[in-house]
N, CA, C and O atoms as a DFTB+ gen file, in Angstrom:
796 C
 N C O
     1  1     139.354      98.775      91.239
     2  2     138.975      98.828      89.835
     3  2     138.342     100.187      89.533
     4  3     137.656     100.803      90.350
     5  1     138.681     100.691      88.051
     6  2     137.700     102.028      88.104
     7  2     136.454     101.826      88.520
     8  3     136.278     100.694      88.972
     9  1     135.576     102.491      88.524
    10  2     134.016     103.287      88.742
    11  2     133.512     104.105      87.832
    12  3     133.626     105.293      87.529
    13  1     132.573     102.613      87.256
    14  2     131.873     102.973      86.265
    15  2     131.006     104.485      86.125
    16  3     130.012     104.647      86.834
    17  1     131.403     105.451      85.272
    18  2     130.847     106.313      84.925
    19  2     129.226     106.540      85.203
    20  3     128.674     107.489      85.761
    21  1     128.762     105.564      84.731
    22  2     126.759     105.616      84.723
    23  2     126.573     105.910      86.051
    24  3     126.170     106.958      86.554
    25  1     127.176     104.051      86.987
    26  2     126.897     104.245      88.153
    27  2     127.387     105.390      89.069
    28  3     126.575     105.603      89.969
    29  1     128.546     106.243      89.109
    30  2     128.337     107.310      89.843
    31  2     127.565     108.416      89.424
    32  3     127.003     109.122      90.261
    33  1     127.464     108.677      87.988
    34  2     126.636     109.967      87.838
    35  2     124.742     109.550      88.451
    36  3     123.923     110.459      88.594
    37  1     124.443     108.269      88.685
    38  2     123.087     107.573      88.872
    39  2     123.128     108.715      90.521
    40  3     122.471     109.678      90.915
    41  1     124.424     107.806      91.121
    42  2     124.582     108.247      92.617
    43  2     124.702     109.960      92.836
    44  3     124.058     110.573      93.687
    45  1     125.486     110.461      92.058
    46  2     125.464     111.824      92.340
    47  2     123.927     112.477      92.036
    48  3     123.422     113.358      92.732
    49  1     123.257     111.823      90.781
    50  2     121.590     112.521      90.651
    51  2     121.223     112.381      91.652
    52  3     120.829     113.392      92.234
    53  1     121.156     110.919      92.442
    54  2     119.987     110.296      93.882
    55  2     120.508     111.245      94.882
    56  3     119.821     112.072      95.481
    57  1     121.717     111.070      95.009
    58  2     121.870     112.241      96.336
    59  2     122.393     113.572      96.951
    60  3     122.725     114.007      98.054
    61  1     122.262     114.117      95.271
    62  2     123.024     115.617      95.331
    63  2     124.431     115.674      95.882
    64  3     124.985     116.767      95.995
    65  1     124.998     114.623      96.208
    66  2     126.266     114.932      96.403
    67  2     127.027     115.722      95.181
    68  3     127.088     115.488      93.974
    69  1     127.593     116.782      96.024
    70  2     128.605     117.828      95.823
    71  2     130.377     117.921      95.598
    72  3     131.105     118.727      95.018
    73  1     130.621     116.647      96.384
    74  2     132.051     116.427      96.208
    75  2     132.052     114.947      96.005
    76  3     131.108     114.158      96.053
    77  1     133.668     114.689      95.703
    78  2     134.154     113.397      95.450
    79  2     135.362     113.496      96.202
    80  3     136.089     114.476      96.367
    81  1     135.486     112.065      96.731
    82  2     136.607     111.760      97.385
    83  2     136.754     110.333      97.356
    84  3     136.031     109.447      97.813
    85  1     138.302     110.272      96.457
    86  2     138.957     108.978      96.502
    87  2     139.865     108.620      96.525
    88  3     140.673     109.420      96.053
    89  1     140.541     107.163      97.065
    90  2     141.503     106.670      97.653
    91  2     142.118     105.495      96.680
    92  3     141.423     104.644      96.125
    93  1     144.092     105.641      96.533
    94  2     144.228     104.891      95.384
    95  2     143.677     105.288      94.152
    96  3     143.117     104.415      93.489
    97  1     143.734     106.582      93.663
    98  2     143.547     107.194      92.493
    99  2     144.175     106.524      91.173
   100  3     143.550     106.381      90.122
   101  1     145.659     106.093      91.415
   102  2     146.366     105.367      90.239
   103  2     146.586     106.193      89.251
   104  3     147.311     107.186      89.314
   105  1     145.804     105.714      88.041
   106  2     146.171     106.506      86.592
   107  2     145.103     107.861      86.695
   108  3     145.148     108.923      86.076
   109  1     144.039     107.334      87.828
   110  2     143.052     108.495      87.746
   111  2     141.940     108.539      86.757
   112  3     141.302     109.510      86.348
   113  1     141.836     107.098      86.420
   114  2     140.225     106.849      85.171
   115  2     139.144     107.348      86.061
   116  3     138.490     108.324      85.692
   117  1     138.853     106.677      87.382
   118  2     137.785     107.481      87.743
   119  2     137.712     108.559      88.603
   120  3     136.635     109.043      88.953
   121  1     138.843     108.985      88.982
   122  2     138.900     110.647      89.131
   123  2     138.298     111.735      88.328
   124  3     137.556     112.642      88.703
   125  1     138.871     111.403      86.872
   126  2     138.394     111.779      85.449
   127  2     136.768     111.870      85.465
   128  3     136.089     112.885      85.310
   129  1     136.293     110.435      85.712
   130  2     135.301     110.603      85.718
   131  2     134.427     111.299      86.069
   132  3     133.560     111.858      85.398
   133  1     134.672     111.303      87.503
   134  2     133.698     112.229      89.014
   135  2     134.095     113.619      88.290
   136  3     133.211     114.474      88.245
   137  1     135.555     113.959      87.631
   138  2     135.398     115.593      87.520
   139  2     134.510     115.775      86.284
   140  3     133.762     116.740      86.437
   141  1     134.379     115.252      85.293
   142  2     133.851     115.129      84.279
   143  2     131.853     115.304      84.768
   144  3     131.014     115.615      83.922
   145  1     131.574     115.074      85.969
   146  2     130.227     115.043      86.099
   147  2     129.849     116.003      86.793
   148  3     128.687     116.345      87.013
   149  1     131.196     116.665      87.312
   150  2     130.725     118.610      87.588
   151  2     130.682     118.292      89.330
   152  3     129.744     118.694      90.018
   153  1     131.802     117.542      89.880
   154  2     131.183     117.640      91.275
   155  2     132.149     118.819      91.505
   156  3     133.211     118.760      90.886
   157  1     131.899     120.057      92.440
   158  2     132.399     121.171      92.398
   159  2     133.975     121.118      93.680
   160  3     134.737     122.041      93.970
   161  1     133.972     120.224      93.987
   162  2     134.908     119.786      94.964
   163  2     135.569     118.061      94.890
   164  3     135.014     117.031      95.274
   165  1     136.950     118.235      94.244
   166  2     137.548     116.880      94.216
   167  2     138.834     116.469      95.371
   168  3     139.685     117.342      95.541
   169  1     138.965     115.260      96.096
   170  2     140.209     115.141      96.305
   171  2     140.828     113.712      96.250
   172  3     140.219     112.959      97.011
   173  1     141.218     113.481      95.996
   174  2     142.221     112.143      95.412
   175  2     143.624     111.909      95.951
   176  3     144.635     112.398      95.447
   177  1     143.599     111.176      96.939
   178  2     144.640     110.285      97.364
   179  2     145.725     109.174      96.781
   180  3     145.370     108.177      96.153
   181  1     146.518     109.362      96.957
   182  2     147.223     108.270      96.132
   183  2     148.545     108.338      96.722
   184  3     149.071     109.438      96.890
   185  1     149.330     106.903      97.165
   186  2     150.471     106.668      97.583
   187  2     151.638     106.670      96.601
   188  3     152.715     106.725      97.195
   189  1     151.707     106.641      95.722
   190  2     152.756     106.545      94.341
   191  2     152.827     108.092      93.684
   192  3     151.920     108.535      92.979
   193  1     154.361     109.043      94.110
   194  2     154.277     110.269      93.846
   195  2     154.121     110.343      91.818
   196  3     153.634     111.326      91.260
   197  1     154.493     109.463      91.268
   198  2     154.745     109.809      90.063
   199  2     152.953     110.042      89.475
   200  3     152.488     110.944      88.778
   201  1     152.326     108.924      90.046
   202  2     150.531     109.136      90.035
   203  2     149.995     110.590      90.018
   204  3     149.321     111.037      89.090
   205  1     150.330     111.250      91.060
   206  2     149.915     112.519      91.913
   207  2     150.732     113.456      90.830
   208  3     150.162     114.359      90.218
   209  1     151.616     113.260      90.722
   210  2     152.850     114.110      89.901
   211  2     151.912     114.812      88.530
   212  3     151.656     115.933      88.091
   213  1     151.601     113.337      88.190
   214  2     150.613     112.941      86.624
   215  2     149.744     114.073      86.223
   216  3     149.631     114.864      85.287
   217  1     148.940     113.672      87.841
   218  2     147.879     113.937      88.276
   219  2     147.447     115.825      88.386
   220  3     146.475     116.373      87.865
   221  1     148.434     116.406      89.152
   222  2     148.540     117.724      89.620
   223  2     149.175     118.272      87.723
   224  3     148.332     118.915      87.097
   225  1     149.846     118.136      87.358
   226  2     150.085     118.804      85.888
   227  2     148.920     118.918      85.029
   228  3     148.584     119.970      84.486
   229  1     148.352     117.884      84.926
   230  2     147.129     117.303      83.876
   231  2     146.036     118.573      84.293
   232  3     145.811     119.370      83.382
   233  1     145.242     118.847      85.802
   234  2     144.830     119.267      86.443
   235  2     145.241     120.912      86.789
   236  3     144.325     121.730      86.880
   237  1     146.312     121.232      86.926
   238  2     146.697     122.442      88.088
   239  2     145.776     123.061      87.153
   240  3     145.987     123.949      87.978
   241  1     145.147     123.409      86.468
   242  2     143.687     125.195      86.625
   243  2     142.902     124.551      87.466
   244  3     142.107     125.470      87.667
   245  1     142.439     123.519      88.231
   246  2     141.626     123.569      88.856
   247  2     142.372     123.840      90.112
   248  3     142.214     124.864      90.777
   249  1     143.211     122.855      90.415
   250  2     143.972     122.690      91.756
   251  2     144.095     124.239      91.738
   252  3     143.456     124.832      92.607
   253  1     144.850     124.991      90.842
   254  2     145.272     126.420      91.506
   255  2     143.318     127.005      92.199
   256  3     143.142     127.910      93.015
   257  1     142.244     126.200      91.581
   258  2     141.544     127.458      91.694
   259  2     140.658     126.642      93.223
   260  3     139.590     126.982      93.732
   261  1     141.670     125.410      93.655
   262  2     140.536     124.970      94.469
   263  2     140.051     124.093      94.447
   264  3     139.990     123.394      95.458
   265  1     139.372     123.662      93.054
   266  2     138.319     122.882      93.117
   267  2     138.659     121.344      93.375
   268  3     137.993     120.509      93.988
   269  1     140.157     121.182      92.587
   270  2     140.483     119.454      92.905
   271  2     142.213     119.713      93.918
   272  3     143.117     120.548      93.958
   273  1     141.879     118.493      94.539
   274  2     142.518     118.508      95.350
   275  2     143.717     117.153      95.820
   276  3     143.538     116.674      96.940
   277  1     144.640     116.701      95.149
   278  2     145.579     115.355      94.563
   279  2     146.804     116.051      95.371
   280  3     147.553     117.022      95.268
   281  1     146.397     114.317      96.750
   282  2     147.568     114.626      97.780
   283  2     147.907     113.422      97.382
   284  3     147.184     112.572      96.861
   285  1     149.492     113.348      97.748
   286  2     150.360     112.089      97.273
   287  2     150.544     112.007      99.277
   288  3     150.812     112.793     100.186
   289  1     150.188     110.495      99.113
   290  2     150.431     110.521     100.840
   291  2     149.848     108.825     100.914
   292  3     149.975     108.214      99.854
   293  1     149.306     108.150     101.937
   294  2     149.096     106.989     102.762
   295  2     147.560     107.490     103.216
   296  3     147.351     108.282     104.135
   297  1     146.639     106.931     102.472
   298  2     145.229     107.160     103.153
   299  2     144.861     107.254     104.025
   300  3     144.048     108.098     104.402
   301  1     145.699     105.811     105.040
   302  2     145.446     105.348     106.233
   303  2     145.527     106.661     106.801
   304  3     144.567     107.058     107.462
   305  1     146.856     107.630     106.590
   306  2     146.945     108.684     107.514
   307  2     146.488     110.055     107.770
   308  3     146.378     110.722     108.798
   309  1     146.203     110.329     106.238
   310  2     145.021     111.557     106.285
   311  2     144.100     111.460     107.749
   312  3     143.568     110.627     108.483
   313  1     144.344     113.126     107.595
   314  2     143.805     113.562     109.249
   315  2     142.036     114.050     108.601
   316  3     141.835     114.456     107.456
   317  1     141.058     113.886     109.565
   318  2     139.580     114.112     109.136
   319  2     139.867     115.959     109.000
   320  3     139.230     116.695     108.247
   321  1     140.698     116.285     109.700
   322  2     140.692     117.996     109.592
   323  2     140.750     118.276     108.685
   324  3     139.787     118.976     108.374
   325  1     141.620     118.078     107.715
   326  2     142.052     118.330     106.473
   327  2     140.661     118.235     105.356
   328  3     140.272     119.091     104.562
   329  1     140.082     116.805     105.651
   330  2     139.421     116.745     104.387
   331  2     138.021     117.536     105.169
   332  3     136.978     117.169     104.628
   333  1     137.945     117.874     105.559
   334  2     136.284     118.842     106.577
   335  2     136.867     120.197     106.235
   336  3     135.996     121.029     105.977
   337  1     138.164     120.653     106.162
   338  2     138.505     122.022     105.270
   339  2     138.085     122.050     103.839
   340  3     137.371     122.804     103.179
   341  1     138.851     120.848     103.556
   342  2     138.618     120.937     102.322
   343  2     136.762     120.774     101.514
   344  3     136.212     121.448     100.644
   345  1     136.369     119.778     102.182
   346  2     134.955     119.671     101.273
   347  2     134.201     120.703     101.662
   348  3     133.245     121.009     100.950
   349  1     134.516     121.562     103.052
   350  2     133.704     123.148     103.326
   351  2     131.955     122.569     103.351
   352  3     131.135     122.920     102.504
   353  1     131.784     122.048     103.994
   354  2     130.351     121.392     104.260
   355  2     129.509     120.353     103.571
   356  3     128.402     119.896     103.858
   357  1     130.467     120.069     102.432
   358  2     129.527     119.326     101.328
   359  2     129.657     117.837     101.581
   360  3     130.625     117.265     102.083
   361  1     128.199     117.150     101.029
   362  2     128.254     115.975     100.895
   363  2     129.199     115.488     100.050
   364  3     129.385     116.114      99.007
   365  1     129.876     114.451     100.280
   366  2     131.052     113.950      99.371
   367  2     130.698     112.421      99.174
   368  3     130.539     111.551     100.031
   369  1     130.633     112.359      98.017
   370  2     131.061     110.672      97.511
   371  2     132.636     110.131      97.920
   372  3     133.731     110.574      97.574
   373  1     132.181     108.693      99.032
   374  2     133.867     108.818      99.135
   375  2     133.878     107.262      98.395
   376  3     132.989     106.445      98.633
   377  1     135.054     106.973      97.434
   378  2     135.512     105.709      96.840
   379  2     136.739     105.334      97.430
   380  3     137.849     105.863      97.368
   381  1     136.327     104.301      98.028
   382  2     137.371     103.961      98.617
   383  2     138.086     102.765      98.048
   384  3     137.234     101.876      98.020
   385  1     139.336     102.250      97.533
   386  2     139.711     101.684      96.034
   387  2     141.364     102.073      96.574
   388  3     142.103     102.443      95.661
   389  1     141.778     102.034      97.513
   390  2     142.797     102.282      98.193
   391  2     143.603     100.865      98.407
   392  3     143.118     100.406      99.441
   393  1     144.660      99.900      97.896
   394  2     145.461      99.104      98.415
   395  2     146.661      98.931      97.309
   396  3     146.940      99.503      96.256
   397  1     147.171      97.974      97.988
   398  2     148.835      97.736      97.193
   399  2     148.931      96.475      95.842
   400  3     149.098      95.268      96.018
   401  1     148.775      97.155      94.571
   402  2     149.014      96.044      93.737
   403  2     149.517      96.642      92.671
   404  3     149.369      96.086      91.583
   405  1     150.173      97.820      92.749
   406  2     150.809      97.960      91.790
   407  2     152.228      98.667      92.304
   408  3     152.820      99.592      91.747
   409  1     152.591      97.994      93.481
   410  2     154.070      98.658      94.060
   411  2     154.085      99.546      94.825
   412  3     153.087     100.081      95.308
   413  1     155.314      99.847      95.057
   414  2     155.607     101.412      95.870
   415  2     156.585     102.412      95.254
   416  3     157.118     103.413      95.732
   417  1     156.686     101.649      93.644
   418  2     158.390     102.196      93.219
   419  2     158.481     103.877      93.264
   420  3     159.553     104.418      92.992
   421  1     157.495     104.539      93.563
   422  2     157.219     106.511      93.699
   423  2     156.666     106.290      95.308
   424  3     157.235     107.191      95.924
   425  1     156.323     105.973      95.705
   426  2     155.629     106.477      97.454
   427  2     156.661     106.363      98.073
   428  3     157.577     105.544      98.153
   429  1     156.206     107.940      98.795
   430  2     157.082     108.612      99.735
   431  2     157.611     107.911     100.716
   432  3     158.820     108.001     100.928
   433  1     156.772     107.062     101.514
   434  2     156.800     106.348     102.517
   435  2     156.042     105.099     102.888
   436  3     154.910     104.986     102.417
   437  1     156.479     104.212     103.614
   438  2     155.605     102.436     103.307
   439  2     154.415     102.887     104.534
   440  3     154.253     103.369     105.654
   441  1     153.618     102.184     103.079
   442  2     152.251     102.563     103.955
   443  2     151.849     101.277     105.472
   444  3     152.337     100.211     105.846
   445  1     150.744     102.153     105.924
   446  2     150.530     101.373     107.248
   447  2     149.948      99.932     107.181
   448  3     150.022      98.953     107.925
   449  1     149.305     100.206     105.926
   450  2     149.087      98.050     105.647
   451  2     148.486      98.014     104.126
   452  3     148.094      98.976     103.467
   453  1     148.519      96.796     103.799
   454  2     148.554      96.847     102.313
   455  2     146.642      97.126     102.431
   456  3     146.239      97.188     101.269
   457  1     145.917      97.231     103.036
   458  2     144.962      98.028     102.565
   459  2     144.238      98.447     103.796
   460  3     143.908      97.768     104.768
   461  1     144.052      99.769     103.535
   462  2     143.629     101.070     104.511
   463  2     142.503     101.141     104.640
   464  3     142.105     102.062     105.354
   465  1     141.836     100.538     104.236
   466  2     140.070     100.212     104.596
   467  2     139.456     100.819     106.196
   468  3     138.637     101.717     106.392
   469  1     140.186      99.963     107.192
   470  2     139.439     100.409     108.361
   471  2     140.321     101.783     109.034
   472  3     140.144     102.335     110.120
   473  1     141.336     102.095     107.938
   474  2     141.791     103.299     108.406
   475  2     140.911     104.353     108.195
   476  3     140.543     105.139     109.069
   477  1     140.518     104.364     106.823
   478  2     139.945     105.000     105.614
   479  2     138.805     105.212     106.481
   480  3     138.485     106.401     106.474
   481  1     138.080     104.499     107.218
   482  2     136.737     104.382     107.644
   483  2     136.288     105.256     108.934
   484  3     135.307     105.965     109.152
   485  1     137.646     104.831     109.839
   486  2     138.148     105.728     111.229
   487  2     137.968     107.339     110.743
   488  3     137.689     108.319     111.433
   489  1     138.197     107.252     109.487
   490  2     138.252     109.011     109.550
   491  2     137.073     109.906     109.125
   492  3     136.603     111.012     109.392
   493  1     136.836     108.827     108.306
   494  2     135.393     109.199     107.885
   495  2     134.597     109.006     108.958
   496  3     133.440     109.122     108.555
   497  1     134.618     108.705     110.444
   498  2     133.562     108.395     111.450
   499  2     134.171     110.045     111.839
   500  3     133.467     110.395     112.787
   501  1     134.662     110.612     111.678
   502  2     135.378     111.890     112.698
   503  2     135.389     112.934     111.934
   504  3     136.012     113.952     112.234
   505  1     134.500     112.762     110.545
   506  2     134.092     114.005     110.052
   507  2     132.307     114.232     110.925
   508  3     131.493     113.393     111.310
   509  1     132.299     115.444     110.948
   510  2     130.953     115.873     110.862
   511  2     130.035     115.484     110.598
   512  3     129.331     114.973     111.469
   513  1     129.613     115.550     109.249
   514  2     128.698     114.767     108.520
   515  2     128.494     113.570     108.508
   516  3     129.005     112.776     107.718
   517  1     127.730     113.317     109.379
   518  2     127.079     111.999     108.854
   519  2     126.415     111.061     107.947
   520  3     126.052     109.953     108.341
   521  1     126.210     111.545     106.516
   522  2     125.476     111.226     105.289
   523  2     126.141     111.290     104.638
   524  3     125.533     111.876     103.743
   525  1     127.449     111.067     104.162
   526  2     128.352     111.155     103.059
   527  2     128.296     109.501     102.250
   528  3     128.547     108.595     103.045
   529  1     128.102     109.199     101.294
   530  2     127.883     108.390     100.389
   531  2     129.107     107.538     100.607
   532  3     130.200     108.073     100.421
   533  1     129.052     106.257     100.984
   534  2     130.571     105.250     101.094
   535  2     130.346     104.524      99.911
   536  3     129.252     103.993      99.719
   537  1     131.546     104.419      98.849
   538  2     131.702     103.528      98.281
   539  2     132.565     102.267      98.681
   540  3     133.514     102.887      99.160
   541  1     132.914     100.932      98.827
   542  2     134.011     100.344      98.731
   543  2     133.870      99.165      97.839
   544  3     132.919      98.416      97.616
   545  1     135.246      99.218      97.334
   546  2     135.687      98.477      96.260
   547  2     135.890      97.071      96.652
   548  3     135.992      96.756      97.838
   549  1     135.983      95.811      95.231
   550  2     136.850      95.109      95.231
   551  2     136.656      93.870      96.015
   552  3     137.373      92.869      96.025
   553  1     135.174      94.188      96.906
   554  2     134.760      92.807      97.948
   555  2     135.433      91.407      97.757
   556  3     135.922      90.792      98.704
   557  1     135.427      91.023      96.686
   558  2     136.033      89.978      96.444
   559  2     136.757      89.501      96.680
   560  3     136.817      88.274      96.770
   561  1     138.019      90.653      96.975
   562  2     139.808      90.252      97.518
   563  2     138.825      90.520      99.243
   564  3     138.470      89.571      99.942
   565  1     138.632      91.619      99.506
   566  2     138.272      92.118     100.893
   567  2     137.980      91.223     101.786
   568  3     138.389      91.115     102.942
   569  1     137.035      90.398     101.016
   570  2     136.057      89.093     102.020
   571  2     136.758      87.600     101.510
   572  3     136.207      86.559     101.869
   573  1     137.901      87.549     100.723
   574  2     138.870      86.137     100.889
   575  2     139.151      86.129     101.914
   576  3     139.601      87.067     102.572
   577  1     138.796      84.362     102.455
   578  2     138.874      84.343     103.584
   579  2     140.540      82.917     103.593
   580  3     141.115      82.268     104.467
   581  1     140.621      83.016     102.652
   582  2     141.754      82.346     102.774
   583  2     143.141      83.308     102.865
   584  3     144.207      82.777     103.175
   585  1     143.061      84.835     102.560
   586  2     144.629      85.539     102.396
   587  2     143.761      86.388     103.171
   588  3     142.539      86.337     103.311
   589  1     145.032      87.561     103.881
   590  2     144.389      88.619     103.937
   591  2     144.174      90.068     102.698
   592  3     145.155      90.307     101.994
   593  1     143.287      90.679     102.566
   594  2     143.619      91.474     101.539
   595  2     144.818      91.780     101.209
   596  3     145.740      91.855     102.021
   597  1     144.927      91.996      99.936
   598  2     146.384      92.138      99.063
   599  2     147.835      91.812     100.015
   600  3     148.740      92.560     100.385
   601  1     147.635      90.617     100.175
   602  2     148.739      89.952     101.430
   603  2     149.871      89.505      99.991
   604  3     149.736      88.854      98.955
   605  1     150.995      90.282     100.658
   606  2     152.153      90.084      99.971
   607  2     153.361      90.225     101.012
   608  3     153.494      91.006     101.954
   609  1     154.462      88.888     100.379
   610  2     155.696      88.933     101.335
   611  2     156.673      89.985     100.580
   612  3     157.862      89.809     100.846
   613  1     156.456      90.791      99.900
   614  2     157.289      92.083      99.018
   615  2     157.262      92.529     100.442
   616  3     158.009      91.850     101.147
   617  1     156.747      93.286     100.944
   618  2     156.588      94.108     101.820
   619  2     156.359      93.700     103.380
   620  3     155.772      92.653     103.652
   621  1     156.916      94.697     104.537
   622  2     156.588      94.235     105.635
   623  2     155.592      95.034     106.169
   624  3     155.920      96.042     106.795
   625  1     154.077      94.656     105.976
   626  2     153.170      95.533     105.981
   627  2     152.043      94.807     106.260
   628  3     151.672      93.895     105.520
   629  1     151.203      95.270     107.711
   630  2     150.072      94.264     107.860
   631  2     149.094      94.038     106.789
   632  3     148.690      94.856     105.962
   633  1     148.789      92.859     106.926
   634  2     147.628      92.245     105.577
   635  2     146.743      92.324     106.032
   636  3     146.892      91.666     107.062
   637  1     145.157      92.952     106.014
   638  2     143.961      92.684     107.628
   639  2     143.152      91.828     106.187
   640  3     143.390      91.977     104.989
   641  1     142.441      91.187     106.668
   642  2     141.285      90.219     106.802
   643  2     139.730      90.988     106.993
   644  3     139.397      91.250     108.148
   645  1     139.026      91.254     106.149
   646  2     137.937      92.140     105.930
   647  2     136.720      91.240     105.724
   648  3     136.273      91.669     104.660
   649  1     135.833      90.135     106.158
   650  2     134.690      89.948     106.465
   651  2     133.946      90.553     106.094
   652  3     134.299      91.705     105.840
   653  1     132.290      90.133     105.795
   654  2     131.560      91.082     105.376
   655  2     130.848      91.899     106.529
   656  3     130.151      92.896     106.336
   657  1     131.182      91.216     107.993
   658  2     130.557      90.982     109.236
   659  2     131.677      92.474     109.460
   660  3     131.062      93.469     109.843
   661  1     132.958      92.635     109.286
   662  2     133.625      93.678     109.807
   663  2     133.476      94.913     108.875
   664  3     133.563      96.034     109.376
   665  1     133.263      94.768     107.587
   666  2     132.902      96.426     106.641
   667  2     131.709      96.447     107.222
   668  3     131.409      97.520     107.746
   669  1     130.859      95.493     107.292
   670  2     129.608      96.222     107.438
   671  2     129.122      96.865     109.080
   672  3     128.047      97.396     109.356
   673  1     130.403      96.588     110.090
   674  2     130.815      96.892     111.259
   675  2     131.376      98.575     111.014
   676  3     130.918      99.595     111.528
   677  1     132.339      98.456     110.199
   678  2     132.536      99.625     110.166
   679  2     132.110     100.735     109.554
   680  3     132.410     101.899     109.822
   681  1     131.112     100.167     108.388
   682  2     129.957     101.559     108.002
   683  2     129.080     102.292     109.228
   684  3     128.916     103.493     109.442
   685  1     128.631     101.247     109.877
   686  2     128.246     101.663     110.822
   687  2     128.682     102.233     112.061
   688  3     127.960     102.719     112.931
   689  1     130.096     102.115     112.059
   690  2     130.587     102.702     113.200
   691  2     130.528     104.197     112.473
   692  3     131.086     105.010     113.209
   693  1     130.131     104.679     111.513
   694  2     130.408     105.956     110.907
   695  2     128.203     106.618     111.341
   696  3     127.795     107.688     111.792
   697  1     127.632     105.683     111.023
   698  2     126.076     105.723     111.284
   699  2     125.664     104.837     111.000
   700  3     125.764     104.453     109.835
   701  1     125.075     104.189     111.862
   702  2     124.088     103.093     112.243
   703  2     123.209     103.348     110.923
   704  3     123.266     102.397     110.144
   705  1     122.489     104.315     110.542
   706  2     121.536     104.125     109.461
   707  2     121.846     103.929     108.202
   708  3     121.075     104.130     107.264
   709  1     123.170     103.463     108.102
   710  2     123.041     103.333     106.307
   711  2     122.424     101.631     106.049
   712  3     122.321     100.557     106.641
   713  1     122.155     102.222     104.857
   714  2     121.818     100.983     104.068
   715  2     122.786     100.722     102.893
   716  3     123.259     101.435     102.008
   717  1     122.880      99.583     103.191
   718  2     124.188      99.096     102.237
   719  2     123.338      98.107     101.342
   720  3     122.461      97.390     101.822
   721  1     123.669      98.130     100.012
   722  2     123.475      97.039      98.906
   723  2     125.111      96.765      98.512
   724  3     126.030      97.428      98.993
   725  1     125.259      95.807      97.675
   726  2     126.187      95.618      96.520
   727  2     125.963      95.910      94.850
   728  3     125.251      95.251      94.092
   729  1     126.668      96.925      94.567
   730  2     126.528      96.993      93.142
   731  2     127.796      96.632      92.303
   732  3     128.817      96.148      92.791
   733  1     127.576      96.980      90.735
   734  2     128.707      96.643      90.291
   735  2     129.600      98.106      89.996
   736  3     128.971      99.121      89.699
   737  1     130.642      98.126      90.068
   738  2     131.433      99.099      90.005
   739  2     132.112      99.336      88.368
   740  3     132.114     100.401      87.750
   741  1     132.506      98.401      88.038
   742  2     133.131      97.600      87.043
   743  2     132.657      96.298      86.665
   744  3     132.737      95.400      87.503
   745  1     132.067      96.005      85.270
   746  2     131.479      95.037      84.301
   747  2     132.065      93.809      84.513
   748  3     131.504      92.715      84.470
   749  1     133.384      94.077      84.777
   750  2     134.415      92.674      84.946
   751  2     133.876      91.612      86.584
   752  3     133.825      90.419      86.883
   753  1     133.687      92.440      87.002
   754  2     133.390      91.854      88.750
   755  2     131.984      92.539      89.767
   756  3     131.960      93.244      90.776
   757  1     130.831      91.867      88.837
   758  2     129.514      92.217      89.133
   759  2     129.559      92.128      90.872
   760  3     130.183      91.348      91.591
   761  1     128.732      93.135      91.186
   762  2     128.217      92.995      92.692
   763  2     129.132      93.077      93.702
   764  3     128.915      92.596      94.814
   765  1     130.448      93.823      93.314
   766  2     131.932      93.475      94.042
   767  2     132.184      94.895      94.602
   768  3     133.358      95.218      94.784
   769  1     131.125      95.841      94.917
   770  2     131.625      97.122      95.636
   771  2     129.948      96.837      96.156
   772  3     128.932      96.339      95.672
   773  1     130.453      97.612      97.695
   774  2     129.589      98.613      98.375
   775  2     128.829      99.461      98.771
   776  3     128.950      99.814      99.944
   777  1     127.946      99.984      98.058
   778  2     127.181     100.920      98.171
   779  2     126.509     101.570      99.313
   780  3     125.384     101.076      99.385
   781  1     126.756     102.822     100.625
   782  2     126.397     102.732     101.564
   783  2     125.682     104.529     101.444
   784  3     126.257     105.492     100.937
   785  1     124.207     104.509     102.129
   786  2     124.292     105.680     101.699
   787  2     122.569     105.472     102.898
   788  3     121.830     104.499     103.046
   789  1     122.519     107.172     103.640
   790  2     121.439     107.346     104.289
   791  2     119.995     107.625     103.547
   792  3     119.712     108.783     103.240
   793  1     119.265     106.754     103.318
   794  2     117.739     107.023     102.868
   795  2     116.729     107.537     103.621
   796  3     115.608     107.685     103.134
């Protein structure tokens, strides 16, 4: 779901974060947003080329100059090298809002499972920095314990099963010290994202 405007500009005041980074960009409402609040470094993921396509036209004065950065690709597979070039030392807000519910009819290639969560997470443990702000989306589908996240027979693509016992496994496999609350991301589905961040 987007990301409410207030609540990230709240997060970017509390922790000086410098960049944004997010996964499953889509139409790009809250891409918009994060650039709109001056973070000096953007990059945005998204599996559906026509998204990215959108995305890079709307955008190219920044992209030419740097500042945002809209790869059309599979989250899961982004390498940590890439994005540790790209954010050049900065704390980054990462939103993670990455899975399959609106098709594949533009992506390049079928992604590694309909949601990249503990991929997403693996890479973020293999950056540098240890204090980068985790967002994740959407708890609601994440922690059904009857499907696995966005489990669909369209596709032949693992469905994983996300517990609150396994995100909150894998924040910490990134640093033991965060503190995680739940906030709301979006008005529609109170208390349904993640908030993880070193105090």
């Amino acid at each position: 779901m987007p990301l409410k405007q207030s609540l990230l500009k709240r997060i970017k005041q509390e922790t000086g974060c410098t960049a944004y980074y997010e996964t499953g960009v889509n139409t790009g409402e809250s891409f918009l947003r994060a650039l709109g609040l001056g973070f000096d470094r953007l990059i945005g993921i998204e599996i559906n080329s026509h998204w990215t396509y959108r995305m890079r036209c709307m955008l190219r004065p920044l992209t030419d100059i740097d500042q945002v950065h809209v790869i059309c690709g599979d989250s899961a597979i982004i390498q940590p090298k890439m994005v540790e070039d790209i954010l050049d030392g900065r704390q980054a807000v990462f939103f993670l809002d990455a899975h399959l519910d609106s098709g594949l009819d533009s992506a390049l290639a079928m992604p590694k499972a309909t949601c990249p969560l503990e991929h997403e997470m693996n890479m973020i443990s293999k950056l540098s920095r240890k204090d980068h702000v985790i967002l994740i989306d959407d708890l609601r589908i994440l922690t059904d314990e009857s499907h696995g996240a966005w489990q669909t027979d369209e596709y032949d693509v693992p469905s994983d099963r996300f517990p609150m016992e396994k995100i909150e496994g894998l924040v910490r496999s990134v640093n033991p010290d965060y503190k995680m609350i739940r906030v709301t991301g979006d008005d529609r589905f109170p208390n349904d994202m993640l908030f993880c961040r070193i105090t």
